[in-house]
N, C-alpha and C positions, 0 to 999 in steps of 0.2 A: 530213149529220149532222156535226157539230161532234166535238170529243173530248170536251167534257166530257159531251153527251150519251152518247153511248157508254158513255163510261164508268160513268154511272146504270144504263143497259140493262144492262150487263155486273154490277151490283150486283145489281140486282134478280134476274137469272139465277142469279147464283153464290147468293143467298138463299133462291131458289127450288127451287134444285138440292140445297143443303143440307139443306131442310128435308123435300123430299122423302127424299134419303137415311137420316136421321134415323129419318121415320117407318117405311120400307122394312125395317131394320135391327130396329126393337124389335118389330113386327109380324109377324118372322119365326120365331115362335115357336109349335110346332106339340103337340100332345099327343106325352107322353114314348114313345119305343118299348119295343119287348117288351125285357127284361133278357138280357143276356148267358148266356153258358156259367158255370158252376159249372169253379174251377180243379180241379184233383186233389189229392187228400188227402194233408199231408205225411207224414211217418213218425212214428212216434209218438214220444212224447218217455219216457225212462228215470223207472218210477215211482219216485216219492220215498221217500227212508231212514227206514224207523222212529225212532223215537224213539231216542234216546241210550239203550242199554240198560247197566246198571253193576248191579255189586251189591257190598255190602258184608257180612264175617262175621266175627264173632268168637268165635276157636278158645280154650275155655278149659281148662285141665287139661294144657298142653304139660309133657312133662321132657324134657330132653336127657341123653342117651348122653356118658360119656367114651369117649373114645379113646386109651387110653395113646398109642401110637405118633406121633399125630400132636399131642397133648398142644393138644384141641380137645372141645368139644361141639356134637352136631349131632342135630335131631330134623327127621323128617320128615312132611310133611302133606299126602297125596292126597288131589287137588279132589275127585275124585268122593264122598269121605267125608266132604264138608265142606259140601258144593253140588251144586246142577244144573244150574246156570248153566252154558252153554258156553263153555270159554275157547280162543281162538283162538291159536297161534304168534305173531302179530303182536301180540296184546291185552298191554296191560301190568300189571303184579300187584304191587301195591305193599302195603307190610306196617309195621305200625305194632304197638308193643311199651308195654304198659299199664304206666305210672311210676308211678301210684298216685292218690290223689285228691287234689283239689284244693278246700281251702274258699271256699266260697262267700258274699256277703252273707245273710243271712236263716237264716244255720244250713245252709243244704244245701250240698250236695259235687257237684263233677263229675269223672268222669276223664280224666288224663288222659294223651295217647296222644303217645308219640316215633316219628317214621320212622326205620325200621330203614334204615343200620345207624346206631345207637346204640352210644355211647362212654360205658362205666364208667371213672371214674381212683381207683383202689384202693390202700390204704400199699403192697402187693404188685407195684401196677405198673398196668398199664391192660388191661381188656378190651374188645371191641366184640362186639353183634351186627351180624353180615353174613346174606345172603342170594343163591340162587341158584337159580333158576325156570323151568322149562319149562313147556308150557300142559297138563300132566296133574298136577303136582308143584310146590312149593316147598319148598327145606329150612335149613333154618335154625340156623349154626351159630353157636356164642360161642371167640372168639379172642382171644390174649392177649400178651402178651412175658414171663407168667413160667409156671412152673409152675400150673397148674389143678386139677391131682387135689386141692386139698385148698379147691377153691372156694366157697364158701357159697352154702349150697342156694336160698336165697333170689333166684340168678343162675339157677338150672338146673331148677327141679321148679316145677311145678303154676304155669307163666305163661300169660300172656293175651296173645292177637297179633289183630288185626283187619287180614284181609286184603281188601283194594280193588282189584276187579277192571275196569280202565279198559277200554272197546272201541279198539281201536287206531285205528277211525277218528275220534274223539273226544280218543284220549291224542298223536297226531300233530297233530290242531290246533287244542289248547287251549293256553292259557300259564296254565293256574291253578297255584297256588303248592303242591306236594303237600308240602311240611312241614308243612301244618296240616291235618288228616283234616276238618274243617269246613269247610273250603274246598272240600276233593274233593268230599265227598258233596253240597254246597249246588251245586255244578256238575255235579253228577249226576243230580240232584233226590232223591236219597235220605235221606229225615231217620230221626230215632233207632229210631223205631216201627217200620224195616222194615229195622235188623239185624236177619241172621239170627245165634242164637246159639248154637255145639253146643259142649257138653264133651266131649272125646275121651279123660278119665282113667278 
């Protein structure tokens, strides 16, 4: 035999041998077997946080106390006489002081509300409301750089506070803007219909 026969033989083989493999390969496919083991059950995962719970109230009929000696007024407002809402050491309590109303297009009014503390500038000099909060209490005092005993009742008797009680895990990582009580509450989901409102005069 020549080479180039050969070489034909050696063709036809390697074609033969191919195409056997071929079929050998796709033909070796059998019914699936029985399924495996079942792994083990992870741990379970931490159920999910309620809803964002907040609540909003507004305290009407406040007067504040003089205090010669410390030439200050201060009134004080326990949650439990205001709310049921539980407020936690960590929750934050934020307080907002009713400036009066606000006209509206169409004839109607809204009120409206400054975050405490709030700065009076008076011919007399300037006062502020400040505040200061534990989670059973907030008290609420008016400060000033001059004399107060002869302060206008108007500063001190029968005011309006709406206090915003934030869950701490909520007031820790929100960035909503709390100078506008419309803001708090719309990220709280609380609208007007579910202040709570008690007079305490």
């Amino acid at each position: 035999m020549n080479t180039n026969q050969k070489s034909k033989t050696m063709n036809k083989f390697s074609t033969i041998l191919g195409i056997f493999l071929v079929l050998f390969t796709v033909s070796c496919e059998g019914p699936a077997g029985p399924p495996g083991f079942d792994g083990f059950d992870g741990q379970d995962g931490l159920n999910g946080q309620d809803g964002i719970q907040g609540q909003v109230v507004e305290v009407d009929g406040v007067n504040f106390d003089y205090d010669v000696d410390g030439n200050i007024y201060t009134s004080l407002i326990t949650f439990e006489d205001v709310t049921d809402f539980e407020v936690f050491e960590a929750d934050a309590v934020l307080v907002y002081l009713l400036d009066g109303t606000v006209d509206l297009e169409g004839g109607s009014t809204a009120d409206a509300w400054s975050q405490i503390p709030q700065s009076f500038f008076l011919p007399e000099g300037t006062i502020q409301y400040v505040m200061a909060h534990t989670f059973v209490d907030v008290e609420l005092f008016i400060d000033g750089n001059f004399d107060l005993s002869a302060l206008d009742t108007s500063f001190t008797d029968n005011q309006s506070f709406r206090l915003v009680f934030v869950p701490s895990v909520f007031a820790n990582s929100s960035k909503m803007d709390t100078s506008n009580i419309g803001n708090v509450m719309s990220s709280l989901g609380i609208n007007e219909g579910q202040v709570r409102k008690i007079d305490i005069n």
